[in-house]
PyMOL Python script that loads the backbone (N, CA, C, O; Angstrom):
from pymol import cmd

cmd.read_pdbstr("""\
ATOM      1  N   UNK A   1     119.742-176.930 -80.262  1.00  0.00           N
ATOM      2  CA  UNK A   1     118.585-177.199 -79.444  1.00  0.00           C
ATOM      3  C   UNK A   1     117.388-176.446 -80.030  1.00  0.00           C
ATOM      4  O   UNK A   1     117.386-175.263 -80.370  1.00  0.00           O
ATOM      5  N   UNK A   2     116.242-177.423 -80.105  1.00  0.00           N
ATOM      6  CA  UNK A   2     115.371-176.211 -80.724  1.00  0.00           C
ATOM      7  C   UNK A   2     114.479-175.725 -79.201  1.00  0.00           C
ATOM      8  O   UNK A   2     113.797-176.434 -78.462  1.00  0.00           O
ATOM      9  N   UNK A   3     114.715-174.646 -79.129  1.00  0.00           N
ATOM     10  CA  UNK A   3     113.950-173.772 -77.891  1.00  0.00           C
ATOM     11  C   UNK A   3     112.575-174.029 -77.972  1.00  0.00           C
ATOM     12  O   UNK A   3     112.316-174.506 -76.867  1.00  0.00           O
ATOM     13  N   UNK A   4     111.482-173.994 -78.662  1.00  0.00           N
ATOM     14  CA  UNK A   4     110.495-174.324 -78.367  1.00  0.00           C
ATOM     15  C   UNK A   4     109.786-175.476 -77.889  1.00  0.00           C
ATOM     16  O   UNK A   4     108.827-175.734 -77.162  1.00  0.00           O
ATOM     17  N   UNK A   5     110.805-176.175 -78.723  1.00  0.00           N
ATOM     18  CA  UNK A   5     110.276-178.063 -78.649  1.00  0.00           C
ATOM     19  C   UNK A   5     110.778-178.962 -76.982  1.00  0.00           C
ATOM     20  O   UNK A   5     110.283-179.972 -76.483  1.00  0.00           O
ATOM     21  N   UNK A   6     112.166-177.899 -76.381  1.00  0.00           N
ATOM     22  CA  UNK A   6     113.285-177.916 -76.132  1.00  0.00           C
ATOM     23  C   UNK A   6     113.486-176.807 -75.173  1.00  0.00           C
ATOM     24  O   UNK A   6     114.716-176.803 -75.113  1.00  0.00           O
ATOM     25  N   UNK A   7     113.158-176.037 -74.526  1.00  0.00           N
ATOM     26  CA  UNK A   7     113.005-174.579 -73.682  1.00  0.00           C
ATOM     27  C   UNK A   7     113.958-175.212 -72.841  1.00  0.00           C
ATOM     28  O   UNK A   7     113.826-176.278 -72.240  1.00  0.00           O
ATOM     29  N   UNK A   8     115.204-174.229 -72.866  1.00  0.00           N
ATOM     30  CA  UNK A   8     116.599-173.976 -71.970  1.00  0.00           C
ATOM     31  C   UNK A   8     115.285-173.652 -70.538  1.00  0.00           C
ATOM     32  O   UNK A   8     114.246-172.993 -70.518  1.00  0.00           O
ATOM     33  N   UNK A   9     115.942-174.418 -69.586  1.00  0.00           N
ATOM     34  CA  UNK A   9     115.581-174.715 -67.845  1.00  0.00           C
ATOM     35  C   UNK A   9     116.460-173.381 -67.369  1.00  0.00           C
ATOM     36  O   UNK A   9     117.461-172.936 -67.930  1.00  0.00           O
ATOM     37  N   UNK A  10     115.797-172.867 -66.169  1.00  0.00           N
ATOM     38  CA  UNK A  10     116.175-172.042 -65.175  1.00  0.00           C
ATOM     39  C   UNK A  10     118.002-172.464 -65.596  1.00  0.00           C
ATOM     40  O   UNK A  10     118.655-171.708 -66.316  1.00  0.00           O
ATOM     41  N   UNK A  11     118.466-173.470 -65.139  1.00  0.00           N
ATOM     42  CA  UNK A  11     119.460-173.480 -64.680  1.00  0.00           C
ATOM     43  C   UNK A  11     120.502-173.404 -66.688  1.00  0.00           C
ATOM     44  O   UNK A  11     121.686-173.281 -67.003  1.00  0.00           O
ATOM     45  N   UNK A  12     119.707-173.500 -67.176  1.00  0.00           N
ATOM     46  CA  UNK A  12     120.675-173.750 -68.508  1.00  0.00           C
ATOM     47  C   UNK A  12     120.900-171.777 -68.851  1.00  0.00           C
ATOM     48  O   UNK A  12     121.930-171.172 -69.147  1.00  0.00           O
ATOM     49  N   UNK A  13     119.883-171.401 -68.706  1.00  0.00           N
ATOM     50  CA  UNK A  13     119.431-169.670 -68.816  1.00  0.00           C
ATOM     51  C   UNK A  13     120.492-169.321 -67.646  1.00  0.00           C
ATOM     52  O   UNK A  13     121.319-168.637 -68.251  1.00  0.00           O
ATOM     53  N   UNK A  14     120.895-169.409 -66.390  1.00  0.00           N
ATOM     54  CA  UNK A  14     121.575-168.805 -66.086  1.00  0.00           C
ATOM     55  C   UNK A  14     122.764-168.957 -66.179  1.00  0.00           C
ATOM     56  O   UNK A  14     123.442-167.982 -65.852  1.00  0.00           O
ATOM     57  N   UNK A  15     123.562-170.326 -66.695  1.00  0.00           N
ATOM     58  CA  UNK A  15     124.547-170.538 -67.074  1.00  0.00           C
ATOM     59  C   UNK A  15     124.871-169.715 -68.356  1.00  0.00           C
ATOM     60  O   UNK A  15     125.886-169.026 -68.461  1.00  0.00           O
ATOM     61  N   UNK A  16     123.733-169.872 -69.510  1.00  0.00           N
ATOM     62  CA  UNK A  16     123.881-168.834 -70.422  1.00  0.00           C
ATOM     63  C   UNK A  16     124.553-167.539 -70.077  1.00  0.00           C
ATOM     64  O   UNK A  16     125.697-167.224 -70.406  1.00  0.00           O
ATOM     65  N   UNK A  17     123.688-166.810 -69.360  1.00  0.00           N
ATOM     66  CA  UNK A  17     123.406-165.285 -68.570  1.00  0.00           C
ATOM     67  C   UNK A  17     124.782-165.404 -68.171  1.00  0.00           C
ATOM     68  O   UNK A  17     125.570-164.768 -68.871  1.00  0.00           O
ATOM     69  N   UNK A  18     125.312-166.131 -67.117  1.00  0.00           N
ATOM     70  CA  UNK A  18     126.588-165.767 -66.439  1.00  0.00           C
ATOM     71  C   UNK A  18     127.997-165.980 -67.475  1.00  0.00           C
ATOM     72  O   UNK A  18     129.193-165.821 -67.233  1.00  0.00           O
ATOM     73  N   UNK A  19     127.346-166.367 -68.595  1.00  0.00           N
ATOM     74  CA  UNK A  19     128.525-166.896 -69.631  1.00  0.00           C
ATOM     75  C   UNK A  19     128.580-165.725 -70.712  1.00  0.00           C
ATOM     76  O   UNK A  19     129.606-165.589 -71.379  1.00  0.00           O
ATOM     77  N   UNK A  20     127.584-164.952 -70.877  1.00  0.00           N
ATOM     78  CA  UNK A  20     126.848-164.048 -72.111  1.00  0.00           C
ATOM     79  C   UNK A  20     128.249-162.941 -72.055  1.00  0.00           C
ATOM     80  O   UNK A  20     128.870-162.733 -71.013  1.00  0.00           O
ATOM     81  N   UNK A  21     128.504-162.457 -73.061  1.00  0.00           N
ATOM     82  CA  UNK A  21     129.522-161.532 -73.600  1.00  0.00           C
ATOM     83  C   UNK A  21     128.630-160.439 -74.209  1.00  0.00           C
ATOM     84  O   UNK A  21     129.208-159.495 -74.746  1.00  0.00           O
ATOM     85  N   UNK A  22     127.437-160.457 -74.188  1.00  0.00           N
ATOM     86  CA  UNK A  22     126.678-159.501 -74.537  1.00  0.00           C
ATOM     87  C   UNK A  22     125.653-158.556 -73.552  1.00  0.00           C
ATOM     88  O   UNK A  22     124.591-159.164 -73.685  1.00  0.00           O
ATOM     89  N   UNK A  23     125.565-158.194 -73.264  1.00  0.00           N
ATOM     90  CA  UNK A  23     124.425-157.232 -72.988  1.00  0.00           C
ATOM     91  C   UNK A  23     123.488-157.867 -72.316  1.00  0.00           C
ATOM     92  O   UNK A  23     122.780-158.169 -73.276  1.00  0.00           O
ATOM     93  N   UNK A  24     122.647-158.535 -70.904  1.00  0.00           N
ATOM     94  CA  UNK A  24     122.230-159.415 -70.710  1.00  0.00           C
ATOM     95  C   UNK A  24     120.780-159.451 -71.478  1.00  0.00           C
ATOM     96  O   UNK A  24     120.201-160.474 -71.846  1.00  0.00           O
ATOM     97  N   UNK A  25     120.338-158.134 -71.632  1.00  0.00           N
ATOM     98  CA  UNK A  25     119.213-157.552 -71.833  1.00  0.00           C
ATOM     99  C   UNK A  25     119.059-157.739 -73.481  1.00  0.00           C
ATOM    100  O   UNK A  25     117.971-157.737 -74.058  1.00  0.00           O
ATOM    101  N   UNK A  26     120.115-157.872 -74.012  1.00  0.00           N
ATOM    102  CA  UNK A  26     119.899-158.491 -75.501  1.00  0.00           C
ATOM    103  C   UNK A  26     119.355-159.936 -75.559  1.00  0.00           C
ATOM    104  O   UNK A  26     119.182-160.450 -76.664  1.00  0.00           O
ATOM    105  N   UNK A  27     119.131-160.486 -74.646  1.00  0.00           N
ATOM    106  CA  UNK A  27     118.948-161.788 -74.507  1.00  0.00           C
ATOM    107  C   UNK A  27     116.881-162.340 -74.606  1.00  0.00           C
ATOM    108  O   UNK A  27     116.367-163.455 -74.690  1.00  0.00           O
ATOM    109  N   UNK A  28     116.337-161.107 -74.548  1.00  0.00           N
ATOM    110  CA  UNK A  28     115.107-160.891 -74.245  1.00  0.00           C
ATOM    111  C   UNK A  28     114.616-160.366 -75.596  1.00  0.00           C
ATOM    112  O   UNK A  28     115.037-159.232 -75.826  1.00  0.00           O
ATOM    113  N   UNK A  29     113.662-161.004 -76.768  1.00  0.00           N
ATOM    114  CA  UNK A  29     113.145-160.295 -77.970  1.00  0.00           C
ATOM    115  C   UNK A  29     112.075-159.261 -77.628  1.00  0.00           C
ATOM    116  O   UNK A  29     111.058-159.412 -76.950  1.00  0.00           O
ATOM    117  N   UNK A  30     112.566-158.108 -78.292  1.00  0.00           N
ATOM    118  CA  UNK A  30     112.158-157.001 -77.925  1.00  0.00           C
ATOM    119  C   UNK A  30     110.549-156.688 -79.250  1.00  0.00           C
ATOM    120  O   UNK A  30     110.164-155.811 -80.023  1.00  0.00           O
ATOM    121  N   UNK A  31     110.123-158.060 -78.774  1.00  0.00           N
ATOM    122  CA  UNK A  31     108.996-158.104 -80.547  1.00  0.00           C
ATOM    123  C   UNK A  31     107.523-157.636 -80.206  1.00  0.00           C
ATOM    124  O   UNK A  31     107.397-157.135 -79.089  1.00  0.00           O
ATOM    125  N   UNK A  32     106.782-157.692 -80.720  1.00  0.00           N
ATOM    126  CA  UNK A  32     105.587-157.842 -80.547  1.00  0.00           C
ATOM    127  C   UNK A  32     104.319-158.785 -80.105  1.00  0.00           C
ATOM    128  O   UNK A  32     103.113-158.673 -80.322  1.00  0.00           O
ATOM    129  N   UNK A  33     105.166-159.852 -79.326  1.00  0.00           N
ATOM    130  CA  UNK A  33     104.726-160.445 -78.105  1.00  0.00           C
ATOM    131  C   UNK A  33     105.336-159.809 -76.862  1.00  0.00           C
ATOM    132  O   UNK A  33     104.850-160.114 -75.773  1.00  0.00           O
ATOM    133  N   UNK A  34     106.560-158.784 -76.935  1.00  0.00           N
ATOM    134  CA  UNK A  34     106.585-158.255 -75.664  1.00  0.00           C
ATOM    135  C   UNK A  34     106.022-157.221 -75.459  1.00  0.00           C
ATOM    136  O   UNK A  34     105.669-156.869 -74.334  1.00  0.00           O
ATOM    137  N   UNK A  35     105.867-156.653 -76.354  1.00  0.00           N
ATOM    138  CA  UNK A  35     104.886-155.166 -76.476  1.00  0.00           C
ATOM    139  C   UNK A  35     103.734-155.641 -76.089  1.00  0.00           C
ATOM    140  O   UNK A  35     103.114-154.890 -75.336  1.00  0.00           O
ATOM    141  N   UNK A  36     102.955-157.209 -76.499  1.00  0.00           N
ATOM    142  CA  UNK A  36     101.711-157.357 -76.079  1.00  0.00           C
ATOM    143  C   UNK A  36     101.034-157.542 -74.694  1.00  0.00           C
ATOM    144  O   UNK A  36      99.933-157.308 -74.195  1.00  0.00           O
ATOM    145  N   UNK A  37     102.687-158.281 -74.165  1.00  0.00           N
ATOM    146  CA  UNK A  37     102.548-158.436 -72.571  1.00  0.00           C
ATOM    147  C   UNK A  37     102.906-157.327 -71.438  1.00  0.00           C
ATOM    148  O   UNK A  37     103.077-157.328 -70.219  1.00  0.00           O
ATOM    149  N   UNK A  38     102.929-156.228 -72.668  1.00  0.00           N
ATOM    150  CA  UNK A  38     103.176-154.800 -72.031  1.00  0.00           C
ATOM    151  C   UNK A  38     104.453-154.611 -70.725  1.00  0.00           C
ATOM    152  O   UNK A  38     104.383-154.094 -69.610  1.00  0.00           O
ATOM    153  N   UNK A  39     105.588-155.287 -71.458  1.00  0.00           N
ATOM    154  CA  UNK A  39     106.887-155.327 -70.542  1.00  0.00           C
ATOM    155  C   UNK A  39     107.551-154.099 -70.931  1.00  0.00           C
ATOM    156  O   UNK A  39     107.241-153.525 -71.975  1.00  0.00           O
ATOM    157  N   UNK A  40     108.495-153.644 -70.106  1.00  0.00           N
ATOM    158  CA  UNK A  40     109.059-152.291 -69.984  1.00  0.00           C
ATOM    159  C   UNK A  40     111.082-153.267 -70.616  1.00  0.00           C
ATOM    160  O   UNK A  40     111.751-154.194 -70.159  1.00  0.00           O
ATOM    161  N   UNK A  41     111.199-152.531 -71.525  1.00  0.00           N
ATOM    162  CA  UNK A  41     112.925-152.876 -71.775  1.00  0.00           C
ATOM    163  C   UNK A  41     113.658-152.483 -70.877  1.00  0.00           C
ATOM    164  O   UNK A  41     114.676-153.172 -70.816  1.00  0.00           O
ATOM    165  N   UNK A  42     113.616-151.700 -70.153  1.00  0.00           N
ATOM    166  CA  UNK A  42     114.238-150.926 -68.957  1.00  0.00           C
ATOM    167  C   UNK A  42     114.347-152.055 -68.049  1.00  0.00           C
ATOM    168  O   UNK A  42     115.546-152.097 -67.775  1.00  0.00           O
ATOM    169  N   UNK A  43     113.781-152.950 -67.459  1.00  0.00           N
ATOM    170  CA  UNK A  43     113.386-153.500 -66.662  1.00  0.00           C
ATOM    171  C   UNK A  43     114.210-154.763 -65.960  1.00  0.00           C
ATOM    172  O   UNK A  43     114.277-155.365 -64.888  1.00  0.00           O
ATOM    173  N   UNK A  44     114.884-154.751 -67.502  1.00  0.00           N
ATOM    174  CA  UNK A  44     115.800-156.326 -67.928  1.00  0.00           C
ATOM    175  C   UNK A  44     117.185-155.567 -68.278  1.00  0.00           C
ATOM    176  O   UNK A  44     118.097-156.222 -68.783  1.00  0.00           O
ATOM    177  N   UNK A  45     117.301-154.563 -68.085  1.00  0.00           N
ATOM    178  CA  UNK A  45     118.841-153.621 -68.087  1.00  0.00           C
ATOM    179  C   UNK A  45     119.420-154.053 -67.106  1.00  0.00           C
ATOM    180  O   UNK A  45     118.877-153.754 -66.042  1.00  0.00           O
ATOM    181  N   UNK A  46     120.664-154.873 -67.016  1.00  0.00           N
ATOM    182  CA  UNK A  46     121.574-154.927 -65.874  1.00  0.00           C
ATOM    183  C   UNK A  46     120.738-156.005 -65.224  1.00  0.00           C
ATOM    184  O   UNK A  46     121.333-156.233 -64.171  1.00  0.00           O
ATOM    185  N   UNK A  47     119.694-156.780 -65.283  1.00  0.00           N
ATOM    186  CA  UNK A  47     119.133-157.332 -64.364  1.00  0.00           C
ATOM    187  C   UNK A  47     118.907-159.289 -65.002  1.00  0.00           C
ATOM    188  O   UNK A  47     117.954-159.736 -65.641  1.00  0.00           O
ATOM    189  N   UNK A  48     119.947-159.919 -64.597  1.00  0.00           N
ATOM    190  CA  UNK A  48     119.911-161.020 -65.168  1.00  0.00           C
ATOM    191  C   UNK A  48     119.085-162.266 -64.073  1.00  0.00           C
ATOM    192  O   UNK A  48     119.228-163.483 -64.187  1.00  0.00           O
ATOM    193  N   UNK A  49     118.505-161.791 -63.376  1.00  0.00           N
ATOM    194  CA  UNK A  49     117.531-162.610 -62.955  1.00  0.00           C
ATOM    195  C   UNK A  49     116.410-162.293 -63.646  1.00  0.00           C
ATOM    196  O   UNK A  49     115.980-163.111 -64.460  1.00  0.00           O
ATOM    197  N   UNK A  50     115.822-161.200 -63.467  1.00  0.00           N
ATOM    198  CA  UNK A  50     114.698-160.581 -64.268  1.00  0.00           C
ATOM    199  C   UNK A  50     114.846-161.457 -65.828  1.00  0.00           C
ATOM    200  O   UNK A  50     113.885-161.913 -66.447  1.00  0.00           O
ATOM    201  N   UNK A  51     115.941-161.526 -66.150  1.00  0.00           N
ATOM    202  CA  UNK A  51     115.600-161.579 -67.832  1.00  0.00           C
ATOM    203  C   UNK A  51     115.719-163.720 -67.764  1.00  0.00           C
ATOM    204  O   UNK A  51     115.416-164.439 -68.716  1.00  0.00           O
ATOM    205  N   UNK A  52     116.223-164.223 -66.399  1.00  0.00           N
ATOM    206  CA  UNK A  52     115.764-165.865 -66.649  1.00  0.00           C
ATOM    207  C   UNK A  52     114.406-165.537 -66.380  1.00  0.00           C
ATOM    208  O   UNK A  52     113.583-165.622 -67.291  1.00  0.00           O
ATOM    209  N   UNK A  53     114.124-165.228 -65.413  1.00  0.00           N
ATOM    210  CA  UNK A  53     112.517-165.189 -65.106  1.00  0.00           C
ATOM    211  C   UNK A  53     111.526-164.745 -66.261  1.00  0.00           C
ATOM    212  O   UNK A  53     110.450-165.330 -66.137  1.00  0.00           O
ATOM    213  N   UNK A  54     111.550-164.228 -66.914  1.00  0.00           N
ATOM    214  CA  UNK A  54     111.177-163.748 -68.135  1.00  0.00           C
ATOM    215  C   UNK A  54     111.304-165.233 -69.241  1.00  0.00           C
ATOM    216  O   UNK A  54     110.374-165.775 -69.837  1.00  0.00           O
ATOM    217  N   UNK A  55     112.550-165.561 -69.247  1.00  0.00           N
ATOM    218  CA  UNK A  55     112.152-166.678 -70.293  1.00  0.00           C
ATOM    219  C   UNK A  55     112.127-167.443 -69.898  1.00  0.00           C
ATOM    220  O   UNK A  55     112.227-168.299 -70.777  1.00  0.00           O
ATOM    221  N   UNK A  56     112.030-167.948 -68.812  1.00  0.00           N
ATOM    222  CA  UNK A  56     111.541-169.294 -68.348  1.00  0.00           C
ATOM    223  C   UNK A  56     109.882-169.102 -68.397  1.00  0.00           C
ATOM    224  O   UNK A  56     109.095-170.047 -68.341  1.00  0.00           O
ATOM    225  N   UNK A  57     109.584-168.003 -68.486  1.00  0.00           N
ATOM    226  CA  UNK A  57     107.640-167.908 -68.343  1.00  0.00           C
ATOM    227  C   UNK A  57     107.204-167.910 -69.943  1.00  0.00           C
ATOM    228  O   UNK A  57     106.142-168.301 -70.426  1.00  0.00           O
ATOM    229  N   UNK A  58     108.428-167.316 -70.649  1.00  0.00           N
ATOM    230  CA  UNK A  58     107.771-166.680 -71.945  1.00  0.00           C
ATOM    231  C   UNK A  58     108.893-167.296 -73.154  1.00  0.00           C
ATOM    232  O   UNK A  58     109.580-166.566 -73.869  1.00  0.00           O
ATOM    233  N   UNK A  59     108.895-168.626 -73.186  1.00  0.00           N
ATOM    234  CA  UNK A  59     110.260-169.157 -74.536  1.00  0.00           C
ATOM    235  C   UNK A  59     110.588-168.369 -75.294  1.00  0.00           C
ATOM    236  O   UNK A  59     111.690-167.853 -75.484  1.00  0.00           O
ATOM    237  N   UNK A  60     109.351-168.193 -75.917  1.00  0.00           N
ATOM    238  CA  UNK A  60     109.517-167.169 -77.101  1.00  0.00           C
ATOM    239  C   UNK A  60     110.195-166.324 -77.260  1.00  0.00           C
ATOM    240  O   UNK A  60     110.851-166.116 -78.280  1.00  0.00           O
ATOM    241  N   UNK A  61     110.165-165.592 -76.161  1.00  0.00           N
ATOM    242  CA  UNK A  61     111.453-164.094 -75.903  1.00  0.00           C
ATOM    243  C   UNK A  61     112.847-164.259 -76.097  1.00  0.00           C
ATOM    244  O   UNK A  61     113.615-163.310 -76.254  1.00  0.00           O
ATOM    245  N   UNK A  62     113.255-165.709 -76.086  1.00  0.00           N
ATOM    246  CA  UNK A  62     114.656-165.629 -76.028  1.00  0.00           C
ATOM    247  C   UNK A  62     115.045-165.464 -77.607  1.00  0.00           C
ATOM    248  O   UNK A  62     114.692-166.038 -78.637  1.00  0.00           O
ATOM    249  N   UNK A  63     116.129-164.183 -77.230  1.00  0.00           N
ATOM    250  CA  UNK A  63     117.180-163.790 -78.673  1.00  0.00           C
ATOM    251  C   UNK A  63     117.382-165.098 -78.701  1.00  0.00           C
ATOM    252  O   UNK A  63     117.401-165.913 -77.778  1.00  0.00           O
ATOM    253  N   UNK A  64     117.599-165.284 -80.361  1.00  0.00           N
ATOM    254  CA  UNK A  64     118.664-166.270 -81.337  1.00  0.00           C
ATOM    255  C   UNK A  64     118.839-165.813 -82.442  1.00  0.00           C
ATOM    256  O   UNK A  64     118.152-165.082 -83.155  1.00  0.00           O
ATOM    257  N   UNK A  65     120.155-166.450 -82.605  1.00  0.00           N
ATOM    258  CA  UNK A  65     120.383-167.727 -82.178  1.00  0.00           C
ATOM    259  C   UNK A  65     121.566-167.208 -81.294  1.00  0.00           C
ATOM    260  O   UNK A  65     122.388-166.309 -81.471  1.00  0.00           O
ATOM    261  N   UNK A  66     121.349-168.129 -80.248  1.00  0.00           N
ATOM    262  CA  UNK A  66     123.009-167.897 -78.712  1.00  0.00           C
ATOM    263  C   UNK A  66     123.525-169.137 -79.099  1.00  0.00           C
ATOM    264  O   UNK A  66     122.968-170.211 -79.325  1.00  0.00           O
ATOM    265  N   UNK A  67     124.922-168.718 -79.140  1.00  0.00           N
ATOM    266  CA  UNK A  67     126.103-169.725 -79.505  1.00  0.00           C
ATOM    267  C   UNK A  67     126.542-170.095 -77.914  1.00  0.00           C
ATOM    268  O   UNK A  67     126.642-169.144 -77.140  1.00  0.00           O
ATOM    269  N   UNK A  68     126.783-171.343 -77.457  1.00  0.00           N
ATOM    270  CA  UNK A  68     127.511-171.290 -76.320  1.00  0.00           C
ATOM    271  C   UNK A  68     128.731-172.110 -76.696  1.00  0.00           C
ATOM    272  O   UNK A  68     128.632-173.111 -77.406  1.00  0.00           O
ATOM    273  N   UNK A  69     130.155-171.566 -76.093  1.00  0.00           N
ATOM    274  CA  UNK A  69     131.215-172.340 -76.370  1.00  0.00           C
ATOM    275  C   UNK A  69     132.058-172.432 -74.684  1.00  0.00           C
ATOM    276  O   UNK A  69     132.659-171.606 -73.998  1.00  0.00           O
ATOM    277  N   UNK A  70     131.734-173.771 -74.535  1.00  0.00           N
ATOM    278  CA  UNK A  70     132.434-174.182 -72.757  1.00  0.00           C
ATOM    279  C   UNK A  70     131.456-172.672 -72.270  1.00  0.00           C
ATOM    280  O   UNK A  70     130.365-172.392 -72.766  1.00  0.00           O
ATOM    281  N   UNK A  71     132.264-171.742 -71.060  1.00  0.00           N
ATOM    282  CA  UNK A  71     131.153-171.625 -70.071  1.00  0.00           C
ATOM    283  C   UNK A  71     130.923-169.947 -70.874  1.00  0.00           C
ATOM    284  O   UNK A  71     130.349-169.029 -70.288  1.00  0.00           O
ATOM    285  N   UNK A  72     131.520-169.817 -72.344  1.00  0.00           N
ATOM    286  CA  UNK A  72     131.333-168.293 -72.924  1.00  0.00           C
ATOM    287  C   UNK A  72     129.707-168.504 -73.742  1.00  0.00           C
ATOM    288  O   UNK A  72     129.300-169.603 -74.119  1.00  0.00           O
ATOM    289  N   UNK A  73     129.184-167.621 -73.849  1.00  0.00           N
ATOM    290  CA  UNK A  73     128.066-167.314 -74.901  1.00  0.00           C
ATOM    291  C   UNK A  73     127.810-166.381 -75.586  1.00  0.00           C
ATOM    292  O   UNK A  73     128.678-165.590 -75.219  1.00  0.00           O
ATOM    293  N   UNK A  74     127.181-165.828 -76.408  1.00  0.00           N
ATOM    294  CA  UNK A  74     127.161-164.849 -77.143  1.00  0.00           C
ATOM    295  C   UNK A  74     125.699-165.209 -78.255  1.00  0.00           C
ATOM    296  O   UNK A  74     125.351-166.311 -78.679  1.00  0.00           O
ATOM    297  N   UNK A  75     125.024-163.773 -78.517  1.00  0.00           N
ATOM    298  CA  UNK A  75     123.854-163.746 -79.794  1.00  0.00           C
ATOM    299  C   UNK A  75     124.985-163.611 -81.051  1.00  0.00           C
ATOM    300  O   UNK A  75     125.887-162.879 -81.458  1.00  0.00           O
ATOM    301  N   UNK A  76     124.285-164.823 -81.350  1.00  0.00           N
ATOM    302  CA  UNK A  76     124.715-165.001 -82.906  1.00  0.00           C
ATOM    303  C   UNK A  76     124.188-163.661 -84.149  1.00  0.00           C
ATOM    304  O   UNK A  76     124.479-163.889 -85.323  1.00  0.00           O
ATOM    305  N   UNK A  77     123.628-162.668 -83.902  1.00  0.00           N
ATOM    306  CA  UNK A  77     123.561-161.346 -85.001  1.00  0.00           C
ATOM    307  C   UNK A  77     124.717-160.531 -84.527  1.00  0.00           C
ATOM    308  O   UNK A  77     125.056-160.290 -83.368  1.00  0.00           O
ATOM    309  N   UNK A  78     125.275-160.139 -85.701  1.00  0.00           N
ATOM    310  CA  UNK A  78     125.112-160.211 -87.069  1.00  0.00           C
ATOM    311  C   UNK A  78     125.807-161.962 -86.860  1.00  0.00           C
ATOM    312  O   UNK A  78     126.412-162.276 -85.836  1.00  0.00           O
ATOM    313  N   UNK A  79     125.559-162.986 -88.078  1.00  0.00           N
ATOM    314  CA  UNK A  79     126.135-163.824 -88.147  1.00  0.00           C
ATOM    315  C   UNK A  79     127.164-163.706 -88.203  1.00  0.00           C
ATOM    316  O   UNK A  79     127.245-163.919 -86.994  1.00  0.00           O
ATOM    317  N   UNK A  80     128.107-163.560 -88.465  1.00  0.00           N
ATOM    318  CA  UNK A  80     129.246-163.090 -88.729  1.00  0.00           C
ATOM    319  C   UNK A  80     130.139-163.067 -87.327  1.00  0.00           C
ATOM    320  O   UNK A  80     131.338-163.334 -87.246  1.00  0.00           O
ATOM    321  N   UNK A  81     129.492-162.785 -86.537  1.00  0.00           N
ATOM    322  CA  UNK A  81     130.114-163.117 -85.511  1.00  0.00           C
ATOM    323  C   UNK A  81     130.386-164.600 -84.532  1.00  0.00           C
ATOM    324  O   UNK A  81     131.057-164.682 -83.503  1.00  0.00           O
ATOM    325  N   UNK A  82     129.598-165.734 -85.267  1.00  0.00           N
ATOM    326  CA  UNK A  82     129.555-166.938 -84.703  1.00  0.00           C
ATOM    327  C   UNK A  82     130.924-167.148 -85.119  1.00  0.00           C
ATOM    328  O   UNK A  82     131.778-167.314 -84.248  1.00  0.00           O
ATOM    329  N   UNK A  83     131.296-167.163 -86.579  1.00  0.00           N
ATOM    330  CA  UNK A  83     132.513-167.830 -87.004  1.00  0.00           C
ATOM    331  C   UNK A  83     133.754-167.341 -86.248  1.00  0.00           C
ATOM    332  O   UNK A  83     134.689-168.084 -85.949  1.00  0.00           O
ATOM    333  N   UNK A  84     133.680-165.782 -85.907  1.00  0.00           N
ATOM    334  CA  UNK A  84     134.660-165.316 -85.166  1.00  0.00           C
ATOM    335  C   UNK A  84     134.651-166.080 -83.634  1.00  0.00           C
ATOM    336  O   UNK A  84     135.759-166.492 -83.289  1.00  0.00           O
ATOM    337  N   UNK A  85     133.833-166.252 -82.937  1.00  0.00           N
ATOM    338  CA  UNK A  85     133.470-166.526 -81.646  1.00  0.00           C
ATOM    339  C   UNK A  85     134.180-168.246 -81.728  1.00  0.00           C
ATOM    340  O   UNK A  85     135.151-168.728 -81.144  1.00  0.00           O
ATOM    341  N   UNK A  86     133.284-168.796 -82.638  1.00  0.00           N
ATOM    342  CA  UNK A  86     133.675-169.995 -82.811  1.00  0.00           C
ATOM    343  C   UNK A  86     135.370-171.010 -83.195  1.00  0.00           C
ATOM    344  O   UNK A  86     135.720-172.182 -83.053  1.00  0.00           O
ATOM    345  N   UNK A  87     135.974-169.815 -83.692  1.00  0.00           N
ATOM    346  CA  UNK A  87     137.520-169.837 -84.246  1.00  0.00           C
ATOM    347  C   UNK A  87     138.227-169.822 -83.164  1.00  0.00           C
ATOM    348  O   UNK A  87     139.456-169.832 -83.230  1.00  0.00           O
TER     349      UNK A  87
END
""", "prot")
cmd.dss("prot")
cmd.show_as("cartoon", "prot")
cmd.util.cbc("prot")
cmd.orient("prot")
């Protein structure tokens, strides 16, 4: 899916979120569009509404690449871990 062209809906983000094997808060790019919108990382710790609400306002933020397989997901860095996930 390309996310920009393509932006995962409320409901695709929390299926993600409730599927994620990672960290929910890894799910949020920690770049220099979030520094610009002066967001706190703390904020999106433990808090997986906070972090749909966040990318449903802001595409851009979402980590990739997220692999989803049936209702599991996971950030694809290091690569290396898709093939494992995916096997």
């Amino acid at each position: 899916m390309l996310y920009i062209k393509e932006p995962p809906d409320e409901k695709i983000l929390n299926a993600i979120v409730n599927g994620l094997e990672d960290p929910v808060e890894d799910l949020v790019r920690k770049d220099s569009m979030f520094k610009k919108l002066e967001l706190n990382p703390d904020d999106y710790v433990n808090a997986p509404t906070k972090v749909v609400e966040i990318l449903v306002k802001h595409k851009q933020l979402l980590q990739r690449p997220v692999i989803v397989k049936g209702k599991k997901a996971i950030i694809g860095r290091p690569k290396d871990r898709i093939t494992d996930f995916l096997s």
